[in-house]
C-alpha positions as CSV (number, residue, x, y, z in Angstrom):
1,X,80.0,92.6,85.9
2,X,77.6,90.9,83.8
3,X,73.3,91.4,83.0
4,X,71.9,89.1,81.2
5,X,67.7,87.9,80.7
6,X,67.3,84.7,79.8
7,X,64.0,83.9,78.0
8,X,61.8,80.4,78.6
9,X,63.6,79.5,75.6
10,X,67.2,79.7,76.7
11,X,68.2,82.7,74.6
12,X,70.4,85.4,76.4
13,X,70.6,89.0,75.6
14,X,72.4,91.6,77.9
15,X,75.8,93.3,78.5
16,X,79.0,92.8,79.9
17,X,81.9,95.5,82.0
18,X,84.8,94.0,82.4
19,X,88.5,94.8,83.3
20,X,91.3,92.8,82.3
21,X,94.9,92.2,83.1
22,X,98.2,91.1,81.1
23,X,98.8,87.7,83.9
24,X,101.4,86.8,81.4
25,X,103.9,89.5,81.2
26,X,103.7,90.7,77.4
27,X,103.5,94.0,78.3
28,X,99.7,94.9,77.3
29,X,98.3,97.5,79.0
30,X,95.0,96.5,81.4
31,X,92.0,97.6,80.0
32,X,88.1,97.9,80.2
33,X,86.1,96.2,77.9
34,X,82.3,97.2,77.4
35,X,80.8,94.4,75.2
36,X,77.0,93.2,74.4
37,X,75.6,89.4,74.3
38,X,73.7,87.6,72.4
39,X,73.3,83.9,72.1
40,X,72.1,80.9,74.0
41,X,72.7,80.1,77.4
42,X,75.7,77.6,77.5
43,X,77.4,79.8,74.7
44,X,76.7,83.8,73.7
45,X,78.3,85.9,70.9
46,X,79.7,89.2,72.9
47,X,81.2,92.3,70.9
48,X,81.6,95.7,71.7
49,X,84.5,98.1,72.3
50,X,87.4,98.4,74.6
51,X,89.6,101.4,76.1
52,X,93.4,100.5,76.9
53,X,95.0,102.7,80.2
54,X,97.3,103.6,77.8
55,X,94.2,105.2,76.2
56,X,94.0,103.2,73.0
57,X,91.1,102.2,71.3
58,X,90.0,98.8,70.5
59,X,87.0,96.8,69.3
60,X,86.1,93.3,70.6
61,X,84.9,90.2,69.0
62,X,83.8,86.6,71.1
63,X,82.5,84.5,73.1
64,X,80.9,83.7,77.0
65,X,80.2,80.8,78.1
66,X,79.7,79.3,81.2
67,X,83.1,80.0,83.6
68,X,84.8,81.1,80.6
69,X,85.5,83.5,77.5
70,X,87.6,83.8,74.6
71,X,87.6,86.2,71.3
72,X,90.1,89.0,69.3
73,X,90.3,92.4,69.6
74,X,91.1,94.8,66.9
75,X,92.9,98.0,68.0
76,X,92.3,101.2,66.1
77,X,95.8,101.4,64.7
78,X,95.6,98.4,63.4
79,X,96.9,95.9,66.2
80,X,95.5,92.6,66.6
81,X,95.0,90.3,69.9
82,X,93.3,87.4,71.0
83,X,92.1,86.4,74.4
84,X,91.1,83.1,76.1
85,X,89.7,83.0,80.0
86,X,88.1,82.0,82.9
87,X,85.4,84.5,85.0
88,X,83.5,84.0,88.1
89,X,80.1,85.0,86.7
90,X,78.7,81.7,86.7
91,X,76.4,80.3,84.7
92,X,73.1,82.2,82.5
93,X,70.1,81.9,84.9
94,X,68.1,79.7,82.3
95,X,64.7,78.4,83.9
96,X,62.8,81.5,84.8
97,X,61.0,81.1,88.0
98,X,57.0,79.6,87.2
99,X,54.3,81.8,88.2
100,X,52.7,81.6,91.2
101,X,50.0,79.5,91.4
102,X,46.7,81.6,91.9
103,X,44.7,80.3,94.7
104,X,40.9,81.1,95.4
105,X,39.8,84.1,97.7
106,X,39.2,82.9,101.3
107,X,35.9,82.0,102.2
C-alpha cells in the first residue's frame, strides 16, 4: 500500500507498507517493510525500517519508481541484502486536478 502527494511541480512525498516474499527459494524469511518517499515522480528515494517473521530487524535503503523498486537492506546483526522488483501501484498521480472554474451567480 502506498500514499503519496504529488505537488504542481512533480515532487512526491509520502509512505510506503509493504510485504514481501523470497520467489526465489534462498530461504529469507517474508517480511514487512515500512519505508518513507521522497523524490520526483518517475523516480523517489524510499528508506525506512523492516521487521523479518523470523522477528529480525532490518533497515532499508532505495528506490520507487513507476511499476518497480529496488534498494539494500541492512539487518541489525549485521546482514546485508539487496532487492530488485516489480509492484502494481502504478504510477505517482502527477498533474493535480485544476480548480474549478468560478462562474458568476445566476441572475
Amino acid at each position: 500500500m502506498v500514499h503519496s502527494s504529488v505537488d504542481r511541480d512533480g515532487d512526491v512525498e509520502g509512505g510506503r507498507l509493504s510485504v514481501h516474499f523470497d520467489l526465489l527459494g534462498r530461504d529469507v524469511a517474508p517480511n514487512v517493510r515500512l519505508t518513507g518517499i521522497l523524490g520526483d515522480d518517475d523516480i523517489a528515494a524510499e528508506a525506512g525500517l523492516g521487521l523479518g517473521f523470523d522477528g529480525t530487524p532490518f533497515g532499508i535503503l532505495g528506490g520507487i519508481g513507476n511499476y518497480y523498486n529496488f534498494g539494500g537492506t541492512l539487518g541489525f546483526d549485521g546482514t546485508v541484502g539487496g532487492y530488485i522488483g516489480t509492484h502494481s501501484y502504478g504510477e505517482f498521480y502527477d498533474k493535480p486536478d485544476a480548480p474549478a472554474p468560478l462562474l458568476p451567480p445566476p441572475t
